[in-house]
C-alpha positions as CSV (number, residue, x, y, z in Angstrom):
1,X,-3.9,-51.1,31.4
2,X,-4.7,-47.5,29.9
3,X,-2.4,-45.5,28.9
4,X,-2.8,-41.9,27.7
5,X,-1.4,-40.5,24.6
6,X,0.9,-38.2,26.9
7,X,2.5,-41.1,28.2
8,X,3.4,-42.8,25.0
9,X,6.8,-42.1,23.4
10,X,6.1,-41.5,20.0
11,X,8.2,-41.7,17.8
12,X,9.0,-38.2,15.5
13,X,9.6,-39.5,12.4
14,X,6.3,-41.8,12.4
15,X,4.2,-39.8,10.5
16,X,1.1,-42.1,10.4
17,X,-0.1,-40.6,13.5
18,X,0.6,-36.8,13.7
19,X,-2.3,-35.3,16.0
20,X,-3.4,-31.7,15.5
21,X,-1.9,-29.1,16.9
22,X,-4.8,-26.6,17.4
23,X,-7.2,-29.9,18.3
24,X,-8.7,-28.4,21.9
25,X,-11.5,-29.5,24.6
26,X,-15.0,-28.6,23.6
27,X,-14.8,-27.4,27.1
28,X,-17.2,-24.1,27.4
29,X,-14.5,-21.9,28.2
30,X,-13.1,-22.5,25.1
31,X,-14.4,-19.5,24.0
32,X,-13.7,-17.5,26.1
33,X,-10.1,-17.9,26.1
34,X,-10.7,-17.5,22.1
35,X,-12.1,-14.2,22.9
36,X,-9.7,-12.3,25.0
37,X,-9.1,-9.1,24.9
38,X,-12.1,-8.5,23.3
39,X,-15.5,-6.6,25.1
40,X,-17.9,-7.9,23.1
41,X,-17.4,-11.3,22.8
42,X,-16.7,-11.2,18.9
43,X,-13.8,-13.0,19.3
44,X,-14.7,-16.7,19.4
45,X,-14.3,-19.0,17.3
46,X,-16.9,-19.9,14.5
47,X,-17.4,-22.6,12.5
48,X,-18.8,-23.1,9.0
49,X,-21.5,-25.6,9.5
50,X,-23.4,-27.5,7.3
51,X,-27.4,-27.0,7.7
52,X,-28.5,-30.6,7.5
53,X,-26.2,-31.4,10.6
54,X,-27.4,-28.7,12.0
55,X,-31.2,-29.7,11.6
56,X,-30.0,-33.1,13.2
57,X,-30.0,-31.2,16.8
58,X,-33.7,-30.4,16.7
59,X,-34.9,-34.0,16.4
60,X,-35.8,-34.0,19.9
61,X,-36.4,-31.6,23.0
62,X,-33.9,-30.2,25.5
63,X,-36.2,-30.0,28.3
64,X,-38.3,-33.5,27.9
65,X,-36.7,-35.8,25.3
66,X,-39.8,-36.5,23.0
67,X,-39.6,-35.5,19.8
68,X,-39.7,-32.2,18.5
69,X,-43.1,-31.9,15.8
70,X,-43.2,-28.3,14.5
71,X,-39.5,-26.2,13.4
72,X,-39.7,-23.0,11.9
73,X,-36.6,-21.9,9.8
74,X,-35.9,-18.0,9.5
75,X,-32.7,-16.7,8.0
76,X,-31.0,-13.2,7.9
77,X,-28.2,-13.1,5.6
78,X,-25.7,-15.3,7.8
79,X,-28.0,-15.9,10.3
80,X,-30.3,-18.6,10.7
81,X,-32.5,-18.8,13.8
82,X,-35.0,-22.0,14.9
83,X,-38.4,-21.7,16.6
84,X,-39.6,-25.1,17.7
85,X,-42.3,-26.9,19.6
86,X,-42.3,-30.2,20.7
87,X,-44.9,-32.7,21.7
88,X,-45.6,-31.8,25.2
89,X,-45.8,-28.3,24.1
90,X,-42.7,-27.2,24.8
91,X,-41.4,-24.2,22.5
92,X,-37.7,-22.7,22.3
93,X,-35.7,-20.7,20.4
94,X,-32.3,-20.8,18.8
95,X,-30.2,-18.5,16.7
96,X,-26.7,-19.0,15.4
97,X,-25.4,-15.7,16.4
98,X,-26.1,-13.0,19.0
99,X,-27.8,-9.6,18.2
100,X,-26.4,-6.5,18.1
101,X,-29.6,-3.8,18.1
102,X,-31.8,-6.3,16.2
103,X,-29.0,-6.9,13.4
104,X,-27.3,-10.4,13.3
105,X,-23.6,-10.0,14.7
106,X,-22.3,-12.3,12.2
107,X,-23.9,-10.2,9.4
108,X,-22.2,-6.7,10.8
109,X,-18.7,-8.6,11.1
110,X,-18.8,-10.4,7.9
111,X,-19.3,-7.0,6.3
112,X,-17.0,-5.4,8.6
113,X,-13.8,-7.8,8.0
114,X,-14.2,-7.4,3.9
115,X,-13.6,-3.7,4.4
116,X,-11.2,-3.5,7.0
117,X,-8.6,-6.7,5.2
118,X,-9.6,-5.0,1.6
119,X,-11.2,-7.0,0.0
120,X,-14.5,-6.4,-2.5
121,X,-17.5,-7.7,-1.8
122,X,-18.0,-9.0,-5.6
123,X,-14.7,-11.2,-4.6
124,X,-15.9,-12.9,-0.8
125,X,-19.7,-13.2,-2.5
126,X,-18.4,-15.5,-5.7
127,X,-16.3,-17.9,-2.9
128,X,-19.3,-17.7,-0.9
129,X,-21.5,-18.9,-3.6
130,X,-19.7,-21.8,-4.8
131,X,-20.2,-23.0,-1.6
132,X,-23.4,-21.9,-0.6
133,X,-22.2,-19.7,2.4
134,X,-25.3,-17.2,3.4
135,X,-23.7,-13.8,3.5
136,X,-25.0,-10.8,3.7
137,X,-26.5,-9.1,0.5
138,X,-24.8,-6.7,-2.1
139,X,-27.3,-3.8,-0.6
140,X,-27.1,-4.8,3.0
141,X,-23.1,-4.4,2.8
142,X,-22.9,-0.9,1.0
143,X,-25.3,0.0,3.6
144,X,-23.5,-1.1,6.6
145,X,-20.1,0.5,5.2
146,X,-21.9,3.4,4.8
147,X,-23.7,3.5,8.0
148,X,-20.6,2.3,10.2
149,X,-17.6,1.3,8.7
150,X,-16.7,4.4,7.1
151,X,-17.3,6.3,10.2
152,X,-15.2,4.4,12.0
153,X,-12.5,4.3,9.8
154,X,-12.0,8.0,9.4
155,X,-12.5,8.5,13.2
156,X,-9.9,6.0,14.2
157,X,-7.7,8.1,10.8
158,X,-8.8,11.2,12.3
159,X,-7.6,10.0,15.7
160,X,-4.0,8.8,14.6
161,X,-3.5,11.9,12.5
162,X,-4.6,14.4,15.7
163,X,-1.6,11.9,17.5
164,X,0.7,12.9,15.1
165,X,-0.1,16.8,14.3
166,X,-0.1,17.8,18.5
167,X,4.2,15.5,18.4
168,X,4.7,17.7,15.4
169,X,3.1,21.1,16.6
170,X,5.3,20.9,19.3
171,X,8.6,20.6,17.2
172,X,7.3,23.7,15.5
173,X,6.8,25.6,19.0
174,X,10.2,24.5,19.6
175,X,11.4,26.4,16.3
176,X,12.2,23.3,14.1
177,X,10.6,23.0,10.7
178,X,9.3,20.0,9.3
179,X,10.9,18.3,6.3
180,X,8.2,16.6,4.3
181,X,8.1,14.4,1.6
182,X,5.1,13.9,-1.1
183,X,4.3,11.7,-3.9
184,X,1.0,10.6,-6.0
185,X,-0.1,7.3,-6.7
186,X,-3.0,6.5,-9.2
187,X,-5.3,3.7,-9.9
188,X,-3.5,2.7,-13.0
189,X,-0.9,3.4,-14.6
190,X,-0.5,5.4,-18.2
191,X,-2.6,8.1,-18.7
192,X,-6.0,6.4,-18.6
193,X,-6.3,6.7,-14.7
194,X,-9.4,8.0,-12.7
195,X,-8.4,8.3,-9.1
196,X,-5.5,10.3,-7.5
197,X,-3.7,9.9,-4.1
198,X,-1.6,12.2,-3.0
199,X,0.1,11.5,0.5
200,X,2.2,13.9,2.6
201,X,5.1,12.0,4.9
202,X,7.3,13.6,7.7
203,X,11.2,12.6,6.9
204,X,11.8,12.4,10.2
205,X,9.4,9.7,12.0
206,X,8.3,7.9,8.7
207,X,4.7,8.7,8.9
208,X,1.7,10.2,6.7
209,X,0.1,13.4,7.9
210,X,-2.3,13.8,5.4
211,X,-3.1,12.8,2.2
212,X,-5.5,14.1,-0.6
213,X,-7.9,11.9,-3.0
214,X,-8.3,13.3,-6.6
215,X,-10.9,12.4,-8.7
216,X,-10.2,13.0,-12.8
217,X,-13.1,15.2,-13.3
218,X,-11.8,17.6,-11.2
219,X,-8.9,18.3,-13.3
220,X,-8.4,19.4,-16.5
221,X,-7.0,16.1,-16.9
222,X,-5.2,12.4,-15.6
223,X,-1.4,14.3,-15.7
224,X,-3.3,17.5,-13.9
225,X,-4.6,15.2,-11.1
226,X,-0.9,15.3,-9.5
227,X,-0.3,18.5,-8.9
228,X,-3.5,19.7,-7.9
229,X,-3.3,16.7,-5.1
230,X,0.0,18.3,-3.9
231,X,-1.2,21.5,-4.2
232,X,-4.5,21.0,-2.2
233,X,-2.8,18.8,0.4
234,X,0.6,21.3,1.0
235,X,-1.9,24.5,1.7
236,X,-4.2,21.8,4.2
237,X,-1.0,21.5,6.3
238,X,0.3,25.4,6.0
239,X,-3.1,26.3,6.9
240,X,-2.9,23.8,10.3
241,X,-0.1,26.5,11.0
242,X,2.9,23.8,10.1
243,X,6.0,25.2,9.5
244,X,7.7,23.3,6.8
245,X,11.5,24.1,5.8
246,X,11.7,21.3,3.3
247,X,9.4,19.2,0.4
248,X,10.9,16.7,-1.0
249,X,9.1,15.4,-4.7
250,X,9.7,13.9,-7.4
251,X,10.8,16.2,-10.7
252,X,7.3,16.5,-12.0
253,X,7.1,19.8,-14.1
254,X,3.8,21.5,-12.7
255,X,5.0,20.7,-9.3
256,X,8.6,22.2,-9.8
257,X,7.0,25.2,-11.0
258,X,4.1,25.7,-8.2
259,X,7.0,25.5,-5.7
260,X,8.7,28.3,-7.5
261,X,5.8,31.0,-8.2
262,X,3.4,29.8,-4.6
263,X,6.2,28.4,-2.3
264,X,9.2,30.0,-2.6
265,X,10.0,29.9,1.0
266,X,10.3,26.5,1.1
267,X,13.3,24.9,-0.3
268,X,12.1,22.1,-2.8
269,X,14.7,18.9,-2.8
270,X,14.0,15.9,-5.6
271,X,13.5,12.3,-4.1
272,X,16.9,11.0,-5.5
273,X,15.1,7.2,-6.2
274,X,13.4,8.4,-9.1
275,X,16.3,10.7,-10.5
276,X,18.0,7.2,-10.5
277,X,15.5,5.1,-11.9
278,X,15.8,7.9,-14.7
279,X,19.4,7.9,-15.0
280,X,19.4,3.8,-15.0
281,X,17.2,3.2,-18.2
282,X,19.3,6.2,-20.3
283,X,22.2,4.0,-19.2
284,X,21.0,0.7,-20.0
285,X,19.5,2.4,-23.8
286,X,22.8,3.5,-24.4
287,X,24.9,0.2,-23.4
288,X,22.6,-1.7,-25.4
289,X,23.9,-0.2,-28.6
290,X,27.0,-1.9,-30.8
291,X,29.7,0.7,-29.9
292,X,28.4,1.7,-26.5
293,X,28.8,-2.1,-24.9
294,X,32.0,-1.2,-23.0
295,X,29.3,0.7,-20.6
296,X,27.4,-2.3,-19.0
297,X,30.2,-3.2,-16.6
298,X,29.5,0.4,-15.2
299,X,26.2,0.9,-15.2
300,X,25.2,-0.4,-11.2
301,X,28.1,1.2,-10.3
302,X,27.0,4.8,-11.7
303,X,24.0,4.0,-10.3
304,X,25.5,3.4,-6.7
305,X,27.8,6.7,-7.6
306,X,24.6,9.5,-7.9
307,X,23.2,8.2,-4.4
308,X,27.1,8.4,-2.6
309,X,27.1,12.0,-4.5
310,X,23.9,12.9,-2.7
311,X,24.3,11.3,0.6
312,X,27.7,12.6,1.0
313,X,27.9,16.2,0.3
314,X,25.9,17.2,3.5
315,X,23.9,20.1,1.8
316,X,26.4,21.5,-0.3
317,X,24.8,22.0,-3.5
318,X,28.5,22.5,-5.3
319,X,30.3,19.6,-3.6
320,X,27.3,17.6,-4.6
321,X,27.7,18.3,-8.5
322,X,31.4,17.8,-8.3
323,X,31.5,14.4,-6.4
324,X,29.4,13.2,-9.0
325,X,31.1,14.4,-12.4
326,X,33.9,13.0,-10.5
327,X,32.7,9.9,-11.9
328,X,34.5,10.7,-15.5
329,X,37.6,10.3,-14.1
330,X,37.4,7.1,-11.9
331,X,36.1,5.3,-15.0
332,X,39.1,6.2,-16.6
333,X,41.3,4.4,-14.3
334,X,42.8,8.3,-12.8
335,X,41.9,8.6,-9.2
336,X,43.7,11.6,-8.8
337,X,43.2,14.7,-10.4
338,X,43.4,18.9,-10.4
339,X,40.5,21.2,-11.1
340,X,39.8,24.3,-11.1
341,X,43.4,25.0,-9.1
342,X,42.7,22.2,-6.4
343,X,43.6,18.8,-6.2
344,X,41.4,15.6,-5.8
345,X,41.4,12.3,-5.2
346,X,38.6,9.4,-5.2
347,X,37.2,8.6,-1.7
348,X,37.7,4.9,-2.2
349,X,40.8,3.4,-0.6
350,X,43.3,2.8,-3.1
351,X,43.8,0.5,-5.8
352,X,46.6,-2.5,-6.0
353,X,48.7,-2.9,-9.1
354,X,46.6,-5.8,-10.0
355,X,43.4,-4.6,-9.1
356,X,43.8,-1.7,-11.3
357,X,45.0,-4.0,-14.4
358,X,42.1,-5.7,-13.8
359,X,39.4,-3.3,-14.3
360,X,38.0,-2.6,-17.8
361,X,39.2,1.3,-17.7
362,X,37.3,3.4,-20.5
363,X,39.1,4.9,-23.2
364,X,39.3,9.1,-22.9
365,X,38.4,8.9,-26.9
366,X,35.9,6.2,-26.8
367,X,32.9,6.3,-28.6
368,X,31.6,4.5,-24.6
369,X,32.9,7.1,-22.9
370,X,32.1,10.2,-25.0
371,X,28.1,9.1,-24.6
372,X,28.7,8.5,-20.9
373,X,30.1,12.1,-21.1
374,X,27.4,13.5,-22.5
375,X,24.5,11.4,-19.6
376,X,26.8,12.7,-16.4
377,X,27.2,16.4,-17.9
378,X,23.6,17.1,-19.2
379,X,22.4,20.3,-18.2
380,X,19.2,19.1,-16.7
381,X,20.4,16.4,-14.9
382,X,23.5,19.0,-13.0
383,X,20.4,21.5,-12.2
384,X,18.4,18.4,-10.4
385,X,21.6,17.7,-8.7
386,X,21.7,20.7,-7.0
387,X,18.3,19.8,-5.5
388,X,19.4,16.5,-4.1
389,X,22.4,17.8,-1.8
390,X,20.1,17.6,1.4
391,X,19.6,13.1,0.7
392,X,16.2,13.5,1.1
393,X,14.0,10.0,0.3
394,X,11.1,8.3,1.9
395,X,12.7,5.5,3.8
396,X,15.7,3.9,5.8
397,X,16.7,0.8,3.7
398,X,17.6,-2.3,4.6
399,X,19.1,-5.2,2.5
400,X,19.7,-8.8,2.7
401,X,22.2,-10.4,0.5
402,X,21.4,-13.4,-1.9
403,X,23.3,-14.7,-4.5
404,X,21.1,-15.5,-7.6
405,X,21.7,-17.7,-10.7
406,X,20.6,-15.7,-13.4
407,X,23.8,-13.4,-13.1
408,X,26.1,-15.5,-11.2
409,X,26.4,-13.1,-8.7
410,X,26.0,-11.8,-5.0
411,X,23.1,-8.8,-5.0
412,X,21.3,-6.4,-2.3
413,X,17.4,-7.3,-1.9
414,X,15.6,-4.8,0.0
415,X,14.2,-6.3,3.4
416,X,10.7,-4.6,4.1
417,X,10.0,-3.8,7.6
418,X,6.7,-6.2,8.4
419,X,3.4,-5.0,9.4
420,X,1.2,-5.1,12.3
421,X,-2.9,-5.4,11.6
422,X,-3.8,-5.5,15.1
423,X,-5.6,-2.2,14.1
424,X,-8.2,-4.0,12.7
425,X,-9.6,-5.6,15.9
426,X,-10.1,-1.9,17.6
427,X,-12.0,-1.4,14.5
428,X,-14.1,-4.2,14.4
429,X,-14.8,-3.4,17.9
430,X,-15.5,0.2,17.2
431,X,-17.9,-1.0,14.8
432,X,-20.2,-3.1,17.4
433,X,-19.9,-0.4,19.8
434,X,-21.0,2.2,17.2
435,X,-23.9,-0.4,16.5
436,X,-24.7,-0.4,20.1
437,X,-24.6,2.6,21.3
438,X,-24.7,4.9,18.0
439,X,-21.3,6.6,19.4
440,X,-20.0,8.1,16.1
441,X,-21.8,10.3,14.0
442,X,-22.8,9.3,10.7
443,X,-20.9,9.8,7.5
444,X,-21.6,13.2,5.8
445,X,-21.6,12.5,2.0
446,X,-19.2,14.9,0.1
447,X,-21.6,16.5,-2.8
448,X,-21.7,15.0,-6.4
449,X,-19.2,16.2,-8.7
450,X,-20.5,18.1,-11.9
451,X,-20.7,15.4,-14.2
452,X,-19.0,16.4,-17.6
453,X,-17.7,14.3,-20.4
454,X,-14.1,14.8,-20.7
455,X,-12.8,16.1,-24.3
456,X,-10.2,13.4,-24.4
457,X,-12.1,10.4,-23.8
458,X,-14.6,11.3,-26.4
459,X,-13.6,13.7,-28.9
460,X,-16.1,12.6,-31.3
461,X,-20.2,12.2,-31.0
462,X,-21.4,8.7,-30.8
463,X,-22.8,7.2,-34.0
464,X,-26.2,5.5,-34.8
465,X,-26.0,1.7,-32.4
466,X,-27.0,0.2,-35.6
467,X,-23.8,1.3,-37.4
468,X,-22.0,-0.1,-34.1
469,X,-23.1,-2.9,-34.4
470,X,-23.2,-3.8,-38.0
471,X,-19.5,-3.2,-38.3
472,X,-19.1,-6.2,-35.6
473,X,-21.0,-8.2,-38.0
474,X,-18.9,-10.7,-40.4
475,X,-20.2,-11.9,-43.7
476,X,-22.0,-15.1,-42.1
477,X,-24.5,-12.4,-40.6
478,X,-22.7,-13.4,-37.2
479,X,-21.5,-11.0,-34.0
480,X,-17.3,-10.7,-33.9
């Protein structure tokens, strides 16, 4: 009696037999399931196969059965074709992978998912190597992205963007300006970087319009790379005919003062995240000191108090300063309170007896609360203030909530929204398209750059290399 494996009642907590969950038929639709959705047929499955089990299919002849005398190996990068002949004279061929125009497939996507998942090509070659995985070589790859996956990249951008300017062109027809927000982002951090990004975000829908790539030779310096991104990419977008009403940036200096003297119709708003992250590590410098301790109760919740200040004032640049100097006075334990001829109270719900006892209240004359003083009141930071009344940022967040050990108690994590790279397979796509029927023009190359040396990466002329490199030499005549 047979029975079949679907029949049996197994038992789930017998792990000595667990079968696989993607194990399939070697049916030859297999494949083509594997493959849906895709016009090419890139989509199926491969295999990494060993070439000595490989060789082991070419013993013999597929049409006859004798035995196959003559094989003639030929490789391409990651593909290896087989020209054989077998004693009755019968020849075949046999490659691992289709062509696409004379070029393997394999070879073209190999190339084509390292770009499109980010990855380097020094990276995927080392695994490959310690393997012994044929891939394609260093040249073929930079010459594939350049010949078609950079042009289809920056027509599928180009594409997206065109999606997004006609939605926002026709907000503009319909008289309402755009409220953007802008921010750089450099290759590393300090003041050592060599590449600037500077991207341009409608507050509305969440998503980039255009950004602007900065190389360090074309400004006067790494600090300079900022503000000539912003400035580059804002006149792009008024020159599209947008009509922005808002720009919301961080407090960088050149930027604050190109929106005064070149954009004054524009109202300029400060992101208040990094106004915050600002105010946070004054606090936390200050509480750490001997007489300033009573402040580290406080400092999260001065912290939560600057983005209620801003949130809640609905534009009001006035109301938005007051709200948060307001803070001097809950702290002291008065939640009620005249100024300036009116009378205020705090916007939280009120406090029990006990709740109020509770609470470690600063002193009017403590040393805590005279340096907290000085923090909430500084002239700079009521200016900024005034340019955070609109509660402008660059996202919606959401929290989860999870209590951790180190501080024994219940905190806000940020929840980031996931992502979707289904992109990438209209890409690769694109990519044997543009292969097959040469559908995208190829990528211009920008022109070279003036290469110049700057003045603060060399100030002084190099010496003699034998001075170099007898100063690395130690007294047993031996390199350092």
């Amino acid at each position: 009696m047979s029975i079949s494996f679907g029949e049996m009642d197994l038992d789930r907590k017998d792990i000595s037999f667990v079968p696989f969950s993607d194990t399939t038929s070697s049916s030859p639709s297999s494949g083509s399931v594997s493959s849906s959705g895709s016009t090419n047929g890139w989509a199926g499955r491969k295999w990494i196969v060993d070439e000595a089990k490989l060789m082991e299919l070419f013993r013999t002849c597929s049409q006859c059965g004798v035995a196959i005398e003559d094989k003639r190996v030929a490789t391409r990068a990651s593909q290896i074709i087989i020209h054989w002949t077998c004693l009755k004279g019968h020849t075949g061929e046999w490659a691992s992978c289709t062509d696409q125009r004379k070029m393997g497939r394999n070879n073209l996507l190999s190339c084509a998912a390292t770009f499109f998942t980010g990855a380097t090509y020094s990276d995927i070659k080392e695994w490959a190597k310690l393997i012994n995985l044929q891939l394609p070589s260093k040249s073929q790859f930079y010459a594939i992205q350049s010949k078609y996956l950079i042009p289809v990249t920056n027509h599928a951008y180009k594409g997206q963007q065109q999606k997004i300017l006609e939605r926002i062109f026709q907000l503009s027809a319909a008289g309402q300006k755009l409220e953007m927000c802008g921010d750089a982002r450099c290759d590393s951090p300090g003041y050592s970087c060599k590449y600037s990004t500077y991207s341009f975000q409608d507050d509305a829908t969440k998503e980039i319009l255009h950004f602007e790539l900065v190389q360090v030779t074309e400004a006067s310096s790494s600090v300079a790379m900022e503000a000539m991104g912003f400035q580059r990419g804002l006149n792009h977008l008024l020159d599209l005919g947008l009509d922005i009403g808002v720009m919301v940036t961080d407090r960088s200096p050149s930027i604050r003062k190109l929106m005064r003297e070149s954009y004054g119709n524009i109202r300029h708003e400060y992101d208040p995240w990094h106004v915050n992250k600002s105010l946070k590590k004054k606090l936390a410098s200050v509480s750490n000191k001997k007489n300033y301790r009573e402040l580290r109760p406080w400092l999260r919740s001065i912290s939560n108090h600057l983005y209620w200040s801003c949130s809640s004032s609905h534009g009001d640049e006035q109301e938005c300063v007051r709200r948060w100097t307001s803070v001097l006075h809950h702290i002291r334990g008065i939640h009620r309170w005249e100024e300036n001829g009116r009378e205020y109270q705090c916007a939280h719900p009120p406090l029990s007896e006990e709740d109020q006892e509770k609470k470690r209240w600063l002193e009017h004359d403590s040393p805590a609360f005279r340096a907290l003083t000085e923090l909430v009141e500084e002239k700079t930071l009521l200016r900024d203030l005034r340019q955070m009344a609109l509660f402008k940022h660059t996202g919606n967040p959401q929290y989860k909530y999870v209590y951790t050990k180190t501080t024994q108690q219940w905190v806000a994590k940020p929840v980031y929204e996931p992502t979707s790279q289904e992109f990438r397979k209209d890409l690769m796509e694109d990519v044997l398209n543009m292969r097959e029927e040469k559908s995208l023009e190829p990528w211009p190359r920008p022109p070279p750059l003036p290469k110049r040396l700057l003045q603060n990466i060399a100030p002084v002329p190099r010496p003699d290399p034998s001075e170099l490199v007898a100063q690395r030499l130690s007294r047993f005549k031996q390199l350092l």
